[in-house]
Structures are given as structure tokens and as C-alpha cells.
N, C-alpha and C positions, 0 to 999 in steps of 0.2 A: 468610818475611818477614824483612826486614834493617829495624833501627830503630836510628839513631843521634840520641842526646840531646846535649846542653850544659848542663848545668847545669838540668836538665825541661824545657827547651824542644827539640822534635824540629826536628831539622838538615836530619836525610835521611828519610825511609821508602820503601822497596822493595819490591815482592810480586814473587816470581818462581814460574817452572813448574817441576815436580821435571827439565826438563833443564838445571837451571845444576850448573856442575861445583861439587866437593865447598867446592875454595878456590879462588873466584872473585876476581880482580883487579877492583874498583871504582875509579873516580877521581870525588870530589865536591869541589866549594867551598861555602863559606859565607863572611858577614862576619859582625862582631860577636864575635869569639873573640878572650880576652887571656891574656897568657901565665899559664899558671898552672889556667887553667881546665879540667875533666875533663870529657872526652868517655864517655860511655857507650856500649856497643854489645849490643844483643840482638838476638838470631837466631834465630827459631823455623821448625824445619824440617818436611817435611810430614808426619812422624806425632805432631807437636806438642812435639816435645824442646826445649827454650827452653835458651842459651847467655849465658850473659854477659860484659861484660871490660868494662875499664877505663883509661882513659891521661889524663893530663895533658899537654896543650900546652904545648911547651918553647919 
């Protein structure tokens, strides 16, 4: 599962099959995003391993 937040509001959510490759290329939009603002991203894979990051919109 791919879940990308904004500030606790989810932007994106994803559920994919264990055939997506390791680092898959996504392309999403949203509105509402000001500069400054951090995007969150978790990744939980299929034996439940949970990843997270973090970035600011420049």
C-alpha cells in the first residue's frame, strides 16, 4: 500500500499486487498544496514492513 499525506489529509492512496516492481515510477497531482507545506509518504509492503519519508514542497 502507498499513502501519501499533506499535512493528515491523504492526497494519494494506492494498494498494489506483490507484481509492482521494487521502485516503481508513480505520476500524481493534487490542488491545494502551498509552498512550504510537507508531504508525507508510507509504504507498507506485503509482509507488512511499513517505510516512511518526508519532503517539503519548494
Amino acid at each position: 500500500m502507498f499513502l501519501l499525506k499533506q499535512t493528515d489529509k491523504v492526497v494519494y492512496e494506492a494498494t498494489t499486487s506483490g507484481f509492482m516492481s521494487e521502485n516503481p515510477l508513480m505520476k500524481f497531482e493534487f490542488t491545494g498544496a502551498k509552498k512550504g507545506d510537507t508531504l508525507e509518504f508510507i509504504i507498507t509492503d506485503n509482509h507488512g514492513k511499513t517505510q516512511t519519508g518526508s519532503k517539503k514542497i519548494k
